[in-house]
C-alpha positions in Angstrom: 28.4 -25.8 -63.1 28.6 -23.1 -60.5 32.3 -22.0 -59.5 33.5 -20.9 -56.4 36.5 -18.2 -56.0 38.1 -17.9 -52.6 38.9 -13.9 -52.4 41.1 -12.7 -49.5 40.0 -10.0 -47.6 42.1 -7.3 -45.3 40.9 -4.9 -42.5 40.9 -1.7 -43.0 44.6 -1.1 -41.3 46.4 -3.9 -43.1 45.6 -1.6 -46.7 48.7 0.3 -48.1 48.3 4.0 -48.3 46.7 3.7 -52.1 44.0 0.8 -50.9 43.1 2.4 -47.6 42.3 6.1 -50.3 40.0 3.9 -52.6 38.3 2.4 -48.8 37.6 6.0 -47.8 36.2 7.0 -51.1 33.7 3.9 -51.0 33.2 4.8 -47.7 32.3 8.8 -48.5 29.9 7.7 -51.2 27.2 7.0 -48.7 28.9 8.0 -45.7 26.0 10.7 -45.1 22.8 9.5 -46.0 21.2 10.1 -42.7 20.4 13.7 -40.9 23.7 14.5 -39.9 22.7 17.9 -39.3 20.9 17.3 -35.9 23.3 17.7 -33.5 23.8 20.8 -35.3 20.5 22.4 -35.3 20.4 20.9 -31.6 22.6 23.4 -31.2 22.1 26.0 -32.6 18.1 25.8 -31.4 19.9 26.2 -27.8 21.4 29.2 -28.6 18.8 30.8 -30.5 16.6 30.2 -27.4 19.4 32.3 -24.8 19.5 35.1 -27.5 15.4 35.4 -27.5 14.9 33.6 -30.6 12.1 31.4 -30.9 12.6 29.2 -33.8 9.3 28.3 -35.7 8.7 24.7 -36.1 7.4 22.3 -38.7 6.2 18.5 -38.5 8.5 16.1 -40.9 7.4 12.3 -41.8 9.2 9.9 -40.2 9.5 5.9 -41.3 6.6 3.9 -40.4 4.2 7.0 -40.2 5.7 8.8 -37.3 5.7 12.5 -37.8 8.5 14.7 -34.9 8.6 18.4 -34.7 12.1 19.9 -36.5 12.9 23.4 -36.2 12.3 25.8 -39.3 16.2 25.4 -40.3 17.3 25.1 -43.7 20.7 25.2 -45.5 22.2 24.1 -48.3 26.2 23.5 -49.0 29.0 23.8 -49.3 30.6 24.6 -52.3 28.0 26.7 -55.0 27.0 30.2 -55.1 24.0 30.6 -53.0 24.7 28.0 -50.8 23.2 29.3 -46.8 21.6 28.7 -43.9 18.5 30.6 -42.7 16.0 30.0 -40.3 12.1 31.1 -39.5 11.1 32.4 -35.6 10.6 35.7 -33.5 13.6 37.4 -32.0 12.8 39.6 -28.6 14.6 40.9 -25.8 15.8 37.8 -23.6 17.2 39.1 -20.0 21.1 37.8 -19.1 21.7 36.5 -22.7 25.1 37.6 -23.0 25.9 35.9 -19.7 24.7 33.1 -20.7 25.8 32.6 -23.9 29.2 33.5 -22.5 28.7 30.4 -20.2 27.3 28.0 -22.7 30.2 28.8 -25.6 32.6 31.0 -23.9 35.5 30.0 -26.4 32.6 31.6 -29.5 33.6 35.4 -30.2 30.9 35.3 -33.1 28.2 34.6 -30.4 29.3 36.6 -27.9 29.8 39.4 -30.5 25.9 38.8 -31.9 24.7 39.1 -27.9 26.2 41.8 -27.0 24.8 43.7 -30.3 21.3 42.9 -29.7 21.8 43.9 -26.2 22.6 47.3 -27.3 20.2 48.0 -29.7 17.5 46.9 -27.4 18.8 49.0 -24.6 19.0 52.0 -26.6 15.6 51.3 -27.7 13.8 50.7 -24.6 13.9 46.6 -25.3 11.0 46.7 -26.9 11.9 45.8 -30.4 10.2 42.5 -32.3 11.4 40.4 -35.6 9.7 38.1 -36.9 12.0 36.2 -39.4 10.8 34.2 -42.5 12.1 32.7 -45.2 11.4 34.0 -49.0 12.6 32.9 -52.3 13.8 29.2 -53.5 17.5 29.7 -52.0 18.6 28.9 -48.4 20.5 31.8 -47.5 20.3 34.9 -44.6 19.3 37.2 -47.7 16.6 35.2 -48.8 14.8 36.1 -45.7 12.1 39.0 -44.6 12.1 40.6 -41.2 9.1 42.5 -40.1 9.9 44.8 -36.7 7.2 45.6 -34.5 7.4 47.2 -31.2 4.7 44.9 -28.3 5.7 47.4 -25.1 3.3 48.7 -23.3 2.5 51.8 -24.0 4.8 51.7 -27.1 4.3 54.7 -29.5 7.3 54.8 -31.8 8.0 52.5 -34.8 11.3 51.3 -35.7 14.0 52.9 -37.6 15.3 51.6 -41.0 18.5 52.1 -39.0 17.5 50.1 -36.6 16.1 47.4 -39.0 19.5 46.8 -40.3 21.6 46.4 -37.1 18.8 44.0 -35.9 18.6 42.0 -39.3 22.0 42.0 -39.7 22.7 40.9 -36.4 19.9 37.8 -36.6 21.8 37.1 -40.3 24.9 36.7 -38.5 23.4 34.1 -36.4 22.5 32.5 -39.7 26.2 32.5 -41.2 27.2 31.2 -37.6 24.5 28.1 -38.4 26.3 27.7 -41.9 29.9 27.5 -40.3 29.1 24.7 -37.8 26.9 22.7 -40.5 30.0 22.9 -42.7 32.3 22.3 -40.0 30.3 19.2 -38.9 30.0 18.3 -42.8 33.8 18.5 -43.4 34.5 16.5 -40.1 32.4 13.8 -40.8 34.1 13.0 -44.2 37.4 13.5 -43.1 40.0 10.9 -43.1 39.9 10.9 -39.0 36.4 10.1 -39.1 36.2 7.9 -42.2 38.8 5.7 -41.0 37.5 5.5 -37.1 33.9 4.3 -38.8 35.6 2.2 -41.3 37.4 -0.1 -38.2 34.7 0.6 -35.9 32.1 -1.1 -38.6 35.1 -3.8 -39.3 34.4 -3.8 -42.9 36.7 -5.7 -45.2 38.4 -4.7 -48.5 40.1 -6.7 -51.2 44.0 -5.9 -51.6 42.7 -2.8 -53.9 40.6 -1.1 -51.5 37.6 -2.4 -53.0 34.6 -3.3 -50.5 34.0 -7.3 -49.9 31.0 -8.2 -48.2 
């Protein structure tokens, strides 16, 4: 004969401290399964655009067939050697960039700072420098990636610098570490116990005494 066992069952907030640990963990487990990155890239696809960076783009599967254009970010994280973030596109000379990233993140020194470098080192160099940025190698990091400098202005009859090379890579690598820092900030938000705990109620699921999930 089939038996039937009543089991009580506790919000999130009625747990004691141990129970309400053992809920978060459960929670953690498949807390990120989706793209949480999006926002992120969002982001950072903005401000690659006021710097002069046009991002390359590549067409990802979506359920049911439906294919959407993502930009050529990739990262991987957070806690291994190697772990990165590097993306694919063409960096040129963009007019009012540092203005405008000033408005659009005025609190971001790391921004401002990668702005104003470019600025100089395309001023000093008629703003006619061109990098085109790909990714190389099986590892998602600003190293694994080749930049190739041109110079499209008209009339243009010098080649660029290995000095030059290296401000402007390192520069557009920086950009990459700042992509790395918010994915990680995002990342670490998203599993901390402020956020687990607002999802938890917000989703009203139910635990046993433990901390276990019910239902």
């Amino acid at each position: 004969m089939p038996q039937t066992f009543e089991v009580t069952v506790f919000k999130f907030n009625e747990l004691d401290d141990k129970a309400k640990e053992k809920a978060r963990e459960w929670y953690r487990e498949g807390a990120l399964n989706y793209d949480w990155w999006d926002s992120v890239y969002e982001d950072a696809e903005r401000i690659a655009e006021i710097l002069g960076i046009e991002l390359k783009h590549r067409q990802e599967k979506q359920r049911y067939g439906m294919t959407i254009q993502e930009p050529c970010i990739w990262f991987s994280g957070f806690c291994s050697q190697g772990d990165g973030a590097c993306f694919e596109g063409t960096y040129r000379y963009k007019t009012g960039a540092v203005k405008k990233i000033k408005e659009y993140a005025p609190q971001d020194e790391a921004l401002h700072a990668i702005a104003s470098g470019l600025l100089q080192v395309q001023h000093k160099n008629f703003y006619g420098i061109v990098a085109d940025v790909s990714h190389t190698g099986h590892y998602y990091h600003p190293y694994y990636t080749t930049i190739e400098f041109s110079c499209t202005r008209y009339g243009c009859d010098w080649s660029v610098s290995d000095e030059i090379e290296k401000e402007v890579s390192e520069l557009l690598r920086d950009f990459m570490k700042w992509i790395y820092r918010s994915l990680e900030r995002e990342h670490d938000y998203l599993l901390s116990d402020k956020a687990v705990d607002e999802s938890i109620v917000a989703n009203e699921y139910e635990f046993t005494k433990s901390g276990a999930r019910e239902g």
